[in-house]
RODO-2510 file (C-alpha; in nm, 4 decimals, decimal comma):
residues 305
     n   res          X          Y          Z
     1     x     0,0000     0,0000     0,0000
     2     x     0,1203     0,3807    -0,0836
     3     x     0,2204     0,5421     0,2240
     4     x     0,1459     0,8696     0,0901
     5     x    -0,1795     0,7384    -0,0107
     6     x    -0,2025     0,6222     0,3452
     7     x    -0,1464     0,9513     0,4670
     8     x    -0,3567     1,1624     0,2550
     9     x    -0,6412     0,9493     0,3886
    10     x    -0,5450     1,0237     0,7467
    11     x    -0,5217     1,3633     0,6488
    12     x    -0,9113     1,3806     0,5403
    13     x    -0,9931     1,2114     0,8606
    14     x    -0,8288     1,4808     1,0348
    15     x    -0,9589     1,7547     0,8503
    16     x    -1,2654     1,6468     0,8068
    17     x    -1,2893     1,6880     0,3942
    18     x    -1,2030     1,6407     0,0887
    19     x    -1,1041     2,0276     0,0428
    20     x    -0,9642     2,0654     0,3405
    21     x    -0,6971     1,8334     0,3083
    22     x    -0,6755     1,9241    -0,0562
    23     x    -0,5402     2,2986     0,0356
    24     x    -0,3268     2,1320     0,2878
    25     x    -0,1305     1,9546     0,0224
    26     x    -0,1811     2,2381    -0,2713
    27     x    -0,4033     1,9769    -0,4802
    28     x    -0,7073     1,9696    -0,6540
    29     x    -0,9794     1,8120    -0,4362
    30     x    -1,0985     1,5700    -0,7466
    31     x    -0,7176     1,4253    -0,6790
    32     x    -0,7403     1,3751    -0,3181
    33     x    -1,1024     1,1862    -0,3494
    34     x    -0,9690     0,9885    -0,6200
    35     x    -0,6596     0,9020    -0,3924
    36     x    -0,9163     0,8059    -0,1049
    37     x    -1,1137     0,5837    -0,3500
    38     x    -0,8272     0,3416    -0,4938
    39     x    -0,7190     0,3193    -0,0784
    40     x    -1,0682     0,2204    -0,0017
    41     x    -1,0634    -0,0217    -0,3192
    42     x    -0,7128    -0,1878    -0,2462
    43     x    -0,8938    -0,2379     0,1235
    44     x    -1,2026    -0,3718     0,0138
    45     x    -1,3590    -0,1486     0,3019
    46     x    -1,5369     0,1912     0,3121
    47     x    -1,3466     0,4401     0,4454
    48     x    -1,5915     0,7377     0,4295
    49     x    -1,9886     0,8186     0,3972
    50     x    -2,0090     1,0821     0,1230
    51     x    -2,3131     1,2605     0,1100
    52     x    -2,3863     1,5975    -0,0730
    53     x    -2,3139     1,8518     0,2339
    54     x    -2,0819     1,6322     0,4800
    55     x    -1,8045     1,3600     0,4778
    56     x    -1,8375     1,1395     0,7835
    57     x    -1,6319     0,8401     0,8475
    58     x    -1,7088     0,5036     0,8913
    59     x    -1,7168     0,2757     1,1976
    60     x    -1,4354     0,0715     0,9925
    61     x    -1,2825     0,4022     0,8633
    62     x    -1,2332     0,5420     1,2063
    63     x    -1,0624     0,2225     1,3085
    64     x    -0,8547     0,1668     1,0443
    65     x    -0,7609     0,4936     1,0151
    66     x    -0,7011     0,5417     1,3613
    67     x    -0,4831     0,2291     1,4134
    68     x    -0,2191     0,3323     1,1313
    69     x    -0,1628     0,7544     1,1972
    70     x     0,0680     0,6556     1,4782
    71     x     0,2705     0,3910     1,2586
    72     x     0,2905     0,6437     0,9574
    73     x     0,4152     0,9155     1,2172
    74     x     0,6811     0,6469     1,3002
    75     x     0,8018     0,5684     0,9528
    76     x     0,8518     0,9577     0,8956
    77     x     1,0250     0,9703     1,2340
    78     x     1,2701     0,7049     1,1489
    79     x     1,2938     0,8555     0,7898
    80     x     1,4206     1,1628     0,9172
    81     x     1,6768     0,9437     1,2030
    82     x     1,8375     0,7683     0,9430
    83     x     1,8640     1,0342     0,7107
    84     x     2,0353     1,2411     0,9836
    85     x     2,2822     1,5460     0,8940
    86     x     2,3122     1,4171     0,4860
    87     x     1,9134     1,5499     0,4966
    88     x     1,9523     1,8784     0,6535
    89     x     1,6269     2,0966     0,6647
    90     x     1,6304     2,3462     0,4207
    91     x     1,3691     2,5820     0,2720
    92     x     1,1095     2,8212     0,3992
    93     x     0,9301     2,7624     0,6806
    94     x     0,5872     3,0244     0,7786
    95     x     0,5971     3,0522     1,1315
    96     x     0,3035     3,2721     1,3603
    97     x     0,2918     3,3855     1,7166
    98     x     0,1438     3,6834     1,8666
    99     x     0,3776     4,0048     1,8565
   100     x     0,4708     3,9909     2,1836
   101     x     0,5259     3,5719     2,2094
   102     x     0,7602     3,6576     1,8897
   103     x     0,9475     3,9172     2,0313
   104     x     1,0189     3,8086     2,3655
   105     x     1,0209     3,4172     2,3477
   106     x     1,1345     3,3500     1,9590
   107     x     1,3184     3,6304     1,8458
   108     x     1,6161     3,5460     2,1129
   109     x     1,6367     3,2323     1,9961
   110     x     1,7020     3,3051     1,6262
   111     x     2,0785     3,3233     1,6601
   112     x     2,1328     2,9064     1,8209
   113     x     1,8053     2,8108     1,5648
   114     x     2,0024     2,9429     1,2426
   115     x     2,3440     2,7841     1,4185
   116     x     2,1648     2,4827     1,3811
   117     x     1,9834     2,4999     1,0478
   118     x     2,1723     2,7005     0,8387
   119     x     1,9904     2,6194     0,5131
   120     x     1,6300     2,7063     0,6792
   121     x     1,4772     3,0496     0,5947
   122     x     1,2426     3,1418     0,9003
   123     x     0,9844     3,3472     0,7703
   124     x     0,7861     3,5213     1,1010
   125     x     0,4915     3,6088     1,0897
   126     x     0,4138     3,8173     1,4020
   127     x     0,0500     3,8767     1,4325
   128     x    -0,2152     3,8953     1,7290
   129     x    -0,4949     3,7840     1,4769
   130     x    -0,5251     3,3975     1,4533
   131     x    -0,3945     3,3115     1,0828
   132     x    -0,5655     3,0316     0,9442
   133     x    -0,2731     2,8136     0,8544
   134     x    -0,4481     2,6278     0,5625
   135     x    -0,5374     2,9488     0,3553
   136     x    -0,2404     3,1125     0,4079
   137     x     0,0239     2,8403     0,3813
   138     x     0,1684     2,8623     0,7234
   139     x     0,3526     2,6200     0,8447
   140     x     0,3529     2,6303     1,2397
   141     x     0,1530     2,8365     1,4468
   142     x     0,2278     2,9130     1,7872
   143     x    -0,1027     2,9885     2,0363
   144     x    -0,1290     3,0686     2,3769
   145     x    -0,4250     2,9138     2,5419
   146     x    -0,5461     2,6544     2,7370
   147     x    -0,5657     2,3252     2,5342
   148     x    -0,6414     2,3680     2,1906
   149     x    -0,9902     2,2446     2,0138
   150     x    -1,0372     2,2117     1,6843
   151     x    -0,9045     2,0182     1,3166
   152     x    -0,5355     2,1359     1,3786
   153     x    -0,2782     1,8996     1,5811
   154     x    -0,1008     2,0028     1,9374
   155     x     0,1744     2,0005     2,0965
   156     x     0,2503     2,2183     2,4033
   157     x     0,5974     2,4060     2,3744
   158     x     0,5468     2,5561     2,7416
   159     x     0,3522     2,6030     3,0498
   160     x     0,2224     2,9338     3,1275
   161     x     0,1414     3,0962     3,4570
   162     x    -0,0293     3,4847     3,4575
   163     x     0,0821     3,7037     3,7581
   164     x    -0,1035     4,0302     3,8794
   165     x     0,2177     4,2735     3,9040
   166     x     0,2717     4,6303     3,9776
   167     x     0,5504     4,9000     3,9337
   168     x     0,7247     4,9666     4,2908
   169     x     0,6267     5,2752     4,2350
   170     x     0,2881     5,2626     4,1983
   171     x     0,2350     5,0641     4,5278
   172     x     0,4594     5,3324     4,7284
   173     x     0,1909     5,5794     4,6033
   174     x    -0,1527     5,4015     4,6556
   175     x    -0,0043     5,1818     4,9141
   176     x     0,0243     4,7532     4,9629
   177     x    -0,2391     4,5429     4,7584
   178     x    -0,2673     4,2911     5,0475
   179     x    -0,5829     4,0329     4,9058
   180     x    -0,6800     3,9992     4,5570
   181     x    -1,0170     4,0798     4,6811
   182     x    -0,8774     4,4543     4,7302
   183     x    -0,8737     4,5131     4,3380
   184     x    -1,2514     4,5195     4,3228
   185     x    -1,1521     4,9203     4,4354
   186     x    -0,8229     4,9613     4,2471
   187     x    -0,8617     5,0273     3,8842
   188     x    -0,7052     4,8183     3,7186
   189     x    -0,5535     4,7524     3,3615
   190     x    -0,7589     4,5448     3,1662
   191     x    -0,6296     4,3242     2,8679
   192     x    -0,9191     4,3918     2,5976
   193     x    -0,9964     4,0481     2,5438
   194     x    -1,3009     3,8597     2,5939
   195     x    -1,3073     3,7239     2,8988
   196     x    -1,0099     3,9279     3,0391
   197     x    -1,1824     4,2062     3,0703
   198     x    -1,4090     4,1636     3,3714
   199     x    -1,3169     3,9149     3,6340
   200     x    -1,0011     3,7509     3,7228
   201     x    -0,9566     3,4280     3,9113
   202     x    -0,7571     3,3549     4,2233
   203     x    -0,6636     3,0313     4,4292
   204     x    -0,4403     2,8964     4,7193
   205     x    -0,3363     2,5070     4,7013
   206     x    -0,5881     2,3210     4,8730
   207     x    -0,9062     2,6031     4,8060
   208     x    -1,1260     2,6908     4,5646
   209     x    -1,0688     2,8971     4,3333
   210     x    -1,2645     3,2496     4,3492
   211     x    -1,3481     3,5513     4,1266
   212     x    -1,2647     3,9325     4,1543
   213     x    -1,4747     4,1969     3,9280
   214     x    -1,2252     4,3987     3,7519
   215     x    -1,3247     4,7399     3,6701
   216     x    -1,0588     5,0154     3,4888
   217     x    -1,0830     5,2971     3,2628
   218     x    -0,8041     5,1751     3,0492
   219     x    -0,8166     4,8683     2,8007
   220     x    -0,5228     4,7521     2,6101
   221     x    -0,5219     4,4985     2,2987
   222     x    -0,1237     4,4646     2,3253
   223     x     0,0272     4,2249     2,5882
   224     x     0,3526     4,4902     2,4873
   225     x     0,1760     4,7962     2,5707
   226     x     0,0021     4,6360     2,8606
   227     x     0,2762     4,5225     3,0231
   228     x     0,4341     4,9221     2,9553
   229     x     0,1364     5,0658     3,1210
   230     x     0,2243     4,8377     3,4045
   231     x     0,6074     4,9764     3,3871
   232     x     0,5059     5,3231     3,3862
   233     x     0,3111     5,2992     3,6987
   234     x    -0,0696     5,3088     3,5651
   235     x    -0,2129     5,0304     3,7875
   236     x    -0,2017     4,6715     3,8410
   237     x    -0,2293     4,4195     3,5431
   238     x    -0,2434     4,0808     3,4827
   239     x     0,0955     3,9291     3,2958
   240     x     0,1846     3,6091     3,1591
   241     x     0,4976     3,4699     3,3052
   242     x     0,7351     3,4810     2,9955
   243     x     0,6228     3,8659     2,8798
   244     x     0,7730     3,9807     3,2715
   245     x     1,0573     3,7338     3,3906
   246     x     1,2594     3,9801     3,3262
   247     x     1,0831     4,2690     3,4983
   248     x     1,0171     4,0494     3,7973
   249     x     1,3480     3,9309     3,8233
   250     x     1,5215     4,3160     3,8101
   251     x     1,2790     4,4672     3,9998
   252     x     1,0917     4,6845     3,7476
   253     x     0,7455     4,5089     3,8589
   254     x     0,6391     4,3272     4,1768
   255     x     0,4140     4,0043     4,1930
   256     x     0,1529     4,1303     4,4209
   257     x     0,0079     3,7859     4,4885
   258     x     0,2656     3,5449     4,5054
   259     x     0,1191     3,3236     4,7244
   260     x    -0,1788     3,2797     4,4546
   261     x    -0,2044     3,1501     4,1564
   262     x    -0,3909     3,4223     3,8922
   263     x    -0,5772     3,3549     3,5703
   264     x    -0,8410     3,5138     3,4141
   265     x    -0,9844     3,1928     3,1929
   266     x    -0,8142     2,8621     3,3178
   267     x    -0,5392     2,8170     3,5024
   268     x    -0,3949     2,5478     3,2877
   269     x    -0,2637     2,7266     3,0068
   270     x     0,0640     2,7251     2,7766
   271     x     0,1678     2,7843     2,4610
   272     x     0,0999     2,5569     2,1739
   273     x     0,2421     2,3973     1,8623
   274     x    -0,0539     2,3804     1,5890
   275     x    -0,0012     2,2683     1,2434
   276     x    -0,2366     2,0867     1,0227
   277     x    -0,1240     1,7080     1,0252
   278     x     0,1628     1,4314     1,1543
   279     x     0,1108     1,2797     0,8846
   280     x     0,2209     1,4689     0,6063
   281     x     0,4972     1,6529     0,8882
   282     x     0,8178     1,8269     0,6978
   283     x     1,0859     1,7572     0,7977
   284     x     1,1559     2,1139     0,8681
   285     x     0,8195     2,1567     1,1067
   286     x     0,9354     1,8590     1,3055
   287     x     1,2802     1,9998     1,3633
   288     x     1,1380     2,3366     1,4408
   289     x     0,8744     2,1988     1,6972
   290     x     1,1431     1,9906     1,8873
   291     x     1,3818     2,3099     1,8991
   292     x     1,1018     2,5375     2,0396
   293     x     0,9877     2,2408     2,3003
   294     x     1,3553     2,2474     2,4149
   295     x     1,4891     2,6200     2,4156
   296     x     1,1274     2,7956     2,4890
   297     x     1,0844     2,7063     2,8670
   298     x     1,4724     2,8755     2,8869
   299     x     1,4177     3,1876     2,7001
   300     x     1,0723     3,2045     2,8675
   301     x     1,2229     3,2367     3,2081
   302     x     1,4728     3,5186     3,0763
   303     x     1,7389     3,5925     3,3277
   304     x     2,0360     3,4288     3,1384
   305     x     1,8097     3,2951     2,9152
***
């Protein structure tokens, strides 16, 4: 059986269409069905129920198909071990993360990642918006969020924490925040994000967690300017963990809560990996993933990186 063949099968499955995976793989859709067809005839099985408006698999295509995406991901895997150094990456690769996850976490990193792969092009694409990857032929995407839902694959890079902090100087002026539940009369700055905006949640190991209203007359889009605001002594604000290491660690802003843990969604969040399938997996995505899964949770925590 073609492997590839194989693959672009898995691929629909994952996608959930014909189209879908066709855009993936810069092909005409007709050629992907026609792919799916001689698998399904070599099998003697039904893969997929095609109807006018939906592609569903079957109870044996969801089996099947299930049972071999691990062993393809494994051929590729030892593909790329025995090819080694004599198949180094090369090419572009379309990489996304927000503006501030680029600058702070990825653009340090540049230097060792070109050391490494000298005949990869990086192409960043620094952008708050959520590119979709398919339409715009990126390779890698890199989210912050709690787990991922959705058609694209996984992988977390790095754990994230958020921190309420504060300049020094703003808590010599307006004095010690001493309870989280003191900020429902401080105002505050609020990321303008849904969900961000209006509550933020607190908890101690062992208790519950609880909710604080937020209220503030100043909203902020940009984790960059938010964290500035912060700097420059305009209130308390709520901080991911990599975007203030540094600040933290050289005094510029103080962790007002640091016997809490802070969120304003869920507290088990991180930053994600998200392309659109293992099983058709570059070689120069899979290098790039296993870099960022090593170097991130360094350059996240800054001092010394």
């Amino acid at each position: 059986m073609d492997t590839d063949a194989l693959k672009t099968s898995v691929l629909v499955a994952q996608l959930g269409s014909f189209a879908a995976a066709a855009r993936a793989l810069n092909l005409d859709p007709s050629s992907v069905s026609r792919t799916v067809a001689a698998v399904e005839e070599k099998l003697g099985l039904r893969l997929f129920q095609r109807t006018t408006r939906r592609l569903t698999l079957t109870e044996e295509g969801e089996i099947y198909l299930r049972r071999i995406a691990p062993l393809l991901e494994e051929l590729d895997s030892a593909h790329d071990l025995a090819g080694g150094a004599r198949d180094a990456p090369s090419g572009t690769l379309k990489l996304t993360a927000s503006v501030a996850f680029t600058q702070e976490c990825i653009v340090p990193l540049l230097r060792e990642f070109h050391a490494l792969y000298p005949d990869l092009t990086l192409e960043l694409l620094a952008s708050d918006a959520n590119i979709d990857l398919l339409a715009e032929s990126v390779d890698l995407a890199v989210r912050l969020a709690p787990a991922p839902a959705g058609d694209l694959i996984s992988t977390r890079l790095l754990q994230t924490r958020y921190r309420v902090c504060a300049s020094p100087d703003y808590l010599e002026t307006h004095g010690p925040i001493e309870t989280p539940s003191d900020l429902e009369r401080i105002p505050c700055l609020r990321p303008a994000l849904p969900g961000f905006r209006s509550r933020w949640l607190f908890r101690q190991p062992g208790k519950a967690p609880f909710g604080v209203p937020i209220s503030g007359r100043l909203l902020i889009s940009s984790g960059l300017a938010l964290r500035q605001a912060a700097l420059d002594g305009h209130g308390p604000a709520l901080l991911a963990d990599w975007l203030i290491a540094r600040d933290l660690a050289e005094g510029r802003l103080v962790d007002v809560f640091p016997a809490y843990d802070s969120t304003a969604t869920e507290f088990d969040t991180g930053a994600w990996a998200l392309y659109p399938s293992r099983t058709f997996l570059p070689r120069k995505v899979r290098v790039t993933i296993d870099f960022l899964r090593e170097r991130l949770p360094r350059a996240a925590a800054v001092p010394g990186r």
